[in-house]
Legacy VTK file of the C-alpha trace (Angstrom):
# vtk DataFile Version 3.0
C-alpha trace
ASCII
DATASET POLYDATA
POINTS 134 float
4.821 -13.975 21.609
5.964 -13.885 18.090
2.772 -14.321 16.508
1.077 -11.030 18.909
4.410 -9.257 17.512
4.245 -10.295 13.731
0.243 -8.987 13.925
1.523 -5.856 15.477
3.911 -5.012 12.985
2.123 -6.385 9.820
-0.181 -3.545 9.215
2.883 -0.652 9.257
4.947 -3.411 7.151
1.667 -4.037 4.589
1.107 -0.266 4.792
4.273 0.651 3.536
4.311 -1.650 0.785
1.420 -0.564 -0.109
3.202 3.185 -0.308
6.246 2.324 -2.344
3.982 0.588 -4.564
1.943 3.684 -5.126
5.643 6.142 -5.094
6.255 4.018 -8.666
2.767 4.292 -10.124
2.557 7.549 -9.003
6.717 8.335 -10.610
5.480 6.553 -13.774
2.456 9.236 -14.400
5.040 11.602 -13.997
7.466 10.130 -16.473
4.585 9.476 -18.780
3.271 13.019 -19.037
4.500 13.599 -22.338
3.044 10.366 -23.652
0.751 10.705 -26.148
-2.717 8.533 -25.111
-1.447 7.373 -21.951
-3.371 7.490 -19.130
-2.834 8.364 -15.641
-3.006 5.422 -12.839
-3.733 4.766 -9.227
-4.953 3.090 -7.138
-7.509 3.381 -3.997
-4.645 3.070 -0.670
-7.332 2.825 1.808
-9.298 -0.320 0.078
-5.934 -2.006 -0.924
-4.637 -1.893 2.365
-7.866 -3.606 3.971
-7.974 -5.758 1.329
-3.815 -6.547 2.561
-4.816 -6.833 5.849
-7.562 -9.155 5.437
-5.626 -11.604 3.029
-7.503 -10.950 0.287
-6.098 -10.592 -3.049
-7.458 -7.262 -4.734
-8.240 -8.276 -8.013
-5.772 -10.739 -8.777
-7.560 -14.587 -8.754
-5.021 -17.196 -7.368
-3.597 -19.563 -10.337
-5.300 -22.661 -10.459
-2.682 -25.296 -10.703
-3.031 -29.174 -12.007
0.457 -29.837 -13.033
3.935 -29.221 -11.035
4.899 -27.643 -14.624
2.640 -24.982 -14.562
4.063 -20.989 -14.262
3.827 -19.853 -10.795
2.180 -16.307 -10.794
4.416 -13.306 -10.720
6.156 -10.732 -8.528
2.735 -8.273 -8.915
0.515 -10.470 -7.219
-1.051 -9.348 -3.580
-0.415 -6.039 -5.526
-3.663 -3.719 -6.448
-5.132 -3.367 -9.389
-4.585 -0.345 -10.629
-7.489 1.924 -12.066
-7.638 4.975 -14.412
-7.748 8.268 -12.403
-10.606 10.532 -13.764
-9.701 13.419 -16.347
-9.703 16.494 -14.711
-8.147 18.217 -18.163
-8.508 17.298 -21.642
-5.338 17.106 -23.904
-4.750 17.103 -27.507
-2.726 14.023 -27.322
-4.622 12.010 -24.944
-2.839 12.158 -22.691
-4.580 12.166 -19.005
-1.592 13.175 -16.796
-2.207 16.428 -14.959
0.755 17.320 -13.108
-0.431 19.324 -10.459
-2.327 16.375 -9.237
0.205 14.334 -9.829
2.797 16.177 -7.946
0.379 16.767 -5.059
-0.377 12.906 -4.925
3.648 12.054 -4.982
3.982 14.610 -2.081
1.643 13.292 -0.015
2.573 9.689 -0.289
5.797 10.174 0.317
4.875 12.396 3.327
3.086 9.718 4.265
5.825 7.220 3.460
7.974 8.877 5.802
5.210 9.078 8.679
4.553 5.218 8.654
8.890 4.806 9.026
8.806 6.880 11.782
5.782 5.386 13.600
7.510 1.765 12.605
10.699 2.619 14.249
9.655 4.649 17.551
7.492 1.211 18.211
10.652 -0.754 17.492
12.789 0.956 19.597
9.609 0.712 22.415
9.677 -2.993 22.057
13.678 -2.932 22.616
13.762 -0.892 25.442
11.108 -3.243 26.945
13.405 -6.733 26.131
16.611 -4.856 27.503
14.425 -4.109 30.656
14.904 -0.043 30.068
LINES 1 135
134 0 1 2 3 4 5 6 7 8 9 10 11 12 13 14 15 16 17 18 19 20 21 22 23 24 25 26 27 28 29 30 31 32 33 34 35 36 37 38 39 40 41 42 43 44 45 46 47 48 49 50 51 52 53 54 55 56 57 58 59 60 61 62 63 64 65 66 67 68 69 70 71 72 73 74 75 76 77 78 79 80 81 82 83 84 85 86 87 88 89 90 91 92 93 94 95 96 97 98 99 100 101 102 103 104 105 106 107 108 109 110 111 112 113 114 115 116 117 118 119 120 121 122 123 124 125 126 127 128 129 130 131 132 133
């Protein structure tokens, strides 16, 4: 029973990870747009989140370990790797950041965002009304 409700709600959980990882790249692009040379990230939702699902790391390899004293990898792993979105404008500086985009992208993932929440909790309160017998 707990195992049939952990892989029900492990998609929306990985899902939305997935999205508040993306809400900070996405808020760093922003931040960055007056950068000079810096380069606007992302990264692909749908392939990360298949690649979550499926247990794979996406472009992380796992730390091979001989020795109790080795370092234990960090808080970004599981994460995706992040890629350079295209140029859609070229700038003096460098600097790849088109804030239109960027704007539109932040929108929509935190549109989004919001979407998964509300799916998450209308099947949580579902699965309470069915334990209290409602």
């Amino acid at each position: 029973m707990v195992s049939a409700l952990d892989n029900a709600l492990s998609v929306q959980a990985q899902a939305l990870n997935l999205r508040a990882h993306r809400q900070q790249v996405l808020a760093g692009n922003i931040a960055n747009a007056d950068t000079p040379n810096y380069k606007a990230r992302d990264f692909d939702f749908s392939s990360a989140l298949k690649n979550a699902i499926s247990g794979r790391a996406s472009g992380d390899l796992a730390l091979a370990t001989t020795s109790v004293r080795h370092i234990q990898s960090g808080s970004d792993a599981g994460m995706p790797a992040l890629l350079y979105r295209k140029e859609t404008q070229s700038s003096v500086d460098g600097n790849t950041v088109n804030m239109d985009i960027e704007r539109a992208q932040f929108a929509e993932n935190a549109m989004q965002y919001e979407a998964a929440v509300t799916f998450l909790s209308s099947k949580l309160r579902t699965l309470m009304s069915a334990v209290q017998g409602q």
